[in-house]
ZADO-1210 file (C-alpha; in nm, 4 decimals, padded with zeros to 6 digits):
<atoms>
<atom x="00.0000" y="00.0000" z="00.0000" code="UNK" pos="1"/>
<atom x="00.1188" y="00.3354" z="-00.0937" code="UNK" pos="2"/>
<atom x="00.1520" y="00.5858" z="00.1650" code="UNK" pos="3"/>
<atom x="00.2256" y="00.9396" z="00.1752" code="UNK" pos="4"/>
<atom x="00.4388" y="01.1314" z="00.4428" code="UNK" pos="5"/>
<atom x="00.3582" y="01.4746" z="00.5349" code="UNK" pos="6"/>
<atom x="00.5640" y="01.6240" z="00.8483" code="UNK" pos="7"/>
<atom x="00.2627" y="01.6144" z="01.0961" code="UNK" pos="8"/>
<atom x="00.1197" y="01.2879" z="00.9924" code="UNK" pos="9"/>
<atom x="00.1232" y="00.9982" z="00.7109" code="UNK" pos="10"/>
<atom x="-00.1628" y="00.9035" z="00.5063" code="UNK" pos="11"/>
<atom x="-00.2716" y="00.5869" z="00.2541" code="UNK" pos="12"/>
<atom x="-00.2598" y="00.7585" z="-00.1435" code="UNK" pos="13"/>
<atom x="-00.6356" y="00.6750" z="-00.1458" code="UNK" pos="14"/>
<atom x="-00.7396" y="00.8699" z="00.1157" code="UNK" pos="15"/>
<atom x="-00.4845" y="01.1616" z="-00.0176" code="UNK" pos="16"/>
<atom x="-00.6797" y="01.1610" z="-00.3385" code="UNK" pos="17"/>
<atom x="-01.0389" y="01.0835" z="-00.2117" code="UNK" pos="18"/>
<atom x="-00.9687" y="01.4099" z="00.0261" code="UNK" pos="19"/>
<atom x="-00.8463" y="01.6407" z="-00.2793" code="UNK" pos="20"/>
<atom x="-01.1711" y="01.5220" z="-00.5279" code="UNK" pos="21"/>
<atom x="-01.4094" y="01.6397" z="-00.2310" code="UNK" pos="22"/>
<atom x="-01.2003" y="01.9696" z="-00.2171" code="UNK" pos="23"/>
<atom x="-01.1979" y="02.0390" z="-00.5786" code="UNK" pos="24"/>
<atom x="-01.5942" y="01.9367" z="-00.6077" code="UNK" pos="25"/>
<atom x="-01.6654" y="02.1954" z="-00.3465" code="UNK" pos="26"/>
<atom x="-01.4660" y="02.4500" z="-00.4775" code="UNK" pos="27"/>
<atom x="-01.6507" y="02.4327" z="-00.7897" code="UNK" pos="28"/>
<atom x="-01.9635" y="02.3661" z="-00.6545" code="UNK" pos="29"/>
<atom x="-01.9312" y="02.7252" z="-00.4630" code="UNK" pos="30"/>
<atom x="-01.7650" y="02.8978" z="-00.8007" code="UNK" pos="31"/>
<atom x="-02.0422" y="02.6770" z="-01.0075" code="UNK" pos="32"/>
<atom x="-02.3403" y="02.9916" z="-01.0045" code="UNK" pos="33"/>
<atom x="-02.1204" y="03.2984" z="-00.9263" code="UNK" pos="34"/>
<atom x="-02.1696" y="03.6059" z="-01.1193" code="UNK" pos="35"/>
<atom x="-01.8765" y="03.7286" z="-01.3491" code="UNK" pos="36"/>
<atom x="-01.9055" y="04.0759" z="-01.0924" code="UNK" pos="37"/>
<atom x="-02.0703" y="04.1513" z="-00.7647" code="UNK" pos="38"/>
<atom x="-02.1710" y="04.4359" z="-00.5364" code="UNK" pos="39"/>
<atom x="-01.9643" y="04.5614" z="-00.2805" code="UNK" pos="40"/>
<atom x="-02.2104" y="04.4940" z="-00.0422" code="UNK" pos="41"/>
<atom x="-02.2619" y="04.1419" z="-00.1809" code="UNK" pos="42"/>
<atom x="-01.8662" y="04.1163" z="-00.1898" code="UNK" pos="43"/>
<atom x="-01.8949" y="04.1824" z="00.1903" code="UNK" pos="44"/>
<atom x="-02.1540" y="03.9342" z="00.2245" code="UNK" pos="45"/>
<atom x="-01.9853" y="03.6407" z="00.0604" code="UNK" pos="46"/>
<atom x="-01.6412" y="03.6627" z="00.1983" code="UNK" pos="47"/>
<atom x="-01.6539" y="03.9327" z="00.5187" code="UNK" pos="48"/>
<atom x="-01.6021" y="04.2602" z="00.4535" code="UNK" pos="49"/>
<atom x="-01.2911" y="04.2704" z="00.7067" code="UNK" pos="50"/>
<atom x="-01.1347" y="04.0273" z="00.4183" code="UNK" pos="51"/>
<atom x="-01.2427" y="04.2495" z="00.1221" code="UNK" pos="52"/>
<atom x="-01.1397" y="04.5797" z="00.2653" code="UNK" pos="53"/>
<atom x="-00.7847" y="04.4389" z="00.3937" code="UNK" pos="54"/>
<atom x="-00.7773" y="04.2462" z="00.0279" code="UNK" pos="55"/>
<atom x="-00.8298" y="04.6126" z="-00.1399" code="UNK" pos="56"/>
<atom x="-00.6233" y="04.8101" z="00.0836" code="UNK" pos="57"/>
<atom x="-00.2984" y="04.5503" z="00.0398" code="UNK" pos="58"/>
<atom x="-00.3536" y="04.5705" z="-00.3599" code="UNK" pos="59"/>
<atom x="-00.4634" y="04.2464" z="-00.3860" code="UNK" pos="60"/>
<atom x="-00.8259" y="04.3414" z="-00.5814" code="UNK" pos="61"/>
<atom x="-00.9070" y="04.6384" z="-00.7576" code="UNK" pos="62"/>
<atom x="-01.3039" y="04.7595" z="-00.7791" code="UNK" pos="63"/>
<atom x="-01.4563" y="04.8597" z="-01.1003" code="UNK" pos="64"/>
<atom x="-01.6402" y="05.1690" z="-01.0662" code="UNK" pos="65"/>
<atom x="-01.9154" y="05.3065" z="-01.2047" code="UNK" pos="66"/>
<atom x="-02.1458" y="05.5917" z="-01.1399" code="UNK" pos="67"/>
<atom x="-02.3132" y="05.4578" z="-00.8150" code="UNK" pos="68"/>
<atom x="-02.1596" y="05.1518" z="-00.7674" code="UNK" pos="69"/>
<atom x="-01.8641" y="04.9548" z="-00.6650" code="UNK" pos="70"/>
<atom x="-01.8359" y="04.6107" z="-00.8241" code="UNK" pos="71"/>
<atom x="-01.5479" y="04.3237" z="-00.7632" code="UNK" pos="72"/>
<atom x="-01.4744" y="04.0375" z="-00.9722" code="UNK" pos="73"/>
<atom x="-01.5975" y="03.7188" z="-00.8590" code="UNK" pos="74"/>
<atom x="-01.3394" y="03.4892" z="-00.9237" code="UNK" pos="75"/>
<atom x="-01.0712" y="03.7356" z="-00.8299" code="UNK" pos="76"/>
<atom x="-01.2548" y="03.7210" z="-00.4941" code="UNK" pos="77"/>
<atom x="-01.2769" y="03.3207" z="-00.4326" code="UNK" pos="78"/>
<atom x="-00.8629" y="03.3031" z="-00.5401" code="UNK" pos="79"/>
<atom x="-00.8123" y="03.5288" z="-00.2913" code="UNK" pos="80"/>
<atom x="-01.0520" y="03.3390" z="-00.0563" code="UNK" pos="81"/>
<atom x="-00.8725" y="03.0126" z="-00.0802" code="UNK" pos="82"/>
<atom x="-00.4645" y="03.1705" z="-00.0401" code="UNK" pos="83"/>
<atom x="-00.3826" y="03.1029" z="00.3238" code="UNK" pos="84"/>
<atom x="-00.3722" y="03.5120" z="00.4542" code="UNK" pos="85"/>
<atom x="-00.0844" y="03.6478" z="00.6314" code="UNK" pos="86"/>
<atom x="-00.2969" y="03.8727" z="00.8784" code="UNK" pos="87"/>
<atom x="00.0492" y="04.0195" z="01.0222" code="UNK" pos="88"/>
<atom x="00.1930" y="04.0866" z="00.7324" code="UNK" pos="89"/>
<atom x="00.1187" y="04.4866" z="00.6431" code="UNK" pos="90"/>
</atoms>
């Protein structure tokens, strides 16, 4: 039986690859109906708004304006939402 290693604990390749399929098929089931843009206010909704004003104020995102409304990319959003965050890092 093949078995992988990882420094905190060692797993069978099965389980490895059973565990990735489940991430991937909820990644895309969450991505699956998005819009192309949202809101700001639905932005905040969906991922906190703590996340997309620290995302915006590090240069991570950029908002498309437009006369009345603030709009963020979707999938810009839900890459940033799956990077493991540095929260000291300024």
């Amino acid at each position: 039986m093949l078995r992988l290693d990882f420094s905190d604990k060692s797993v069978s390749y099965d389980t490895f690859i059973h565990d990735v399929a489940a991430s991937v098929v909820r990644m895309l089931a969450e991505a699956r109906n998005d819009p192309e843009m949202v809101s700001q206010r639905q932005a905040y909704a969906m991922f906190g708004r703590g996340n997309v004003d620290r995302w915006r104020r590090q240069g991570k995102i950029q908002p498309c304006k437009r006369p009345g409304k603030v709009e963020y990319r979707t999938a810009e959003l839900r890459e940033l939402q799956r990077k493991k965050q540095d929260y000291f890092h300024l």
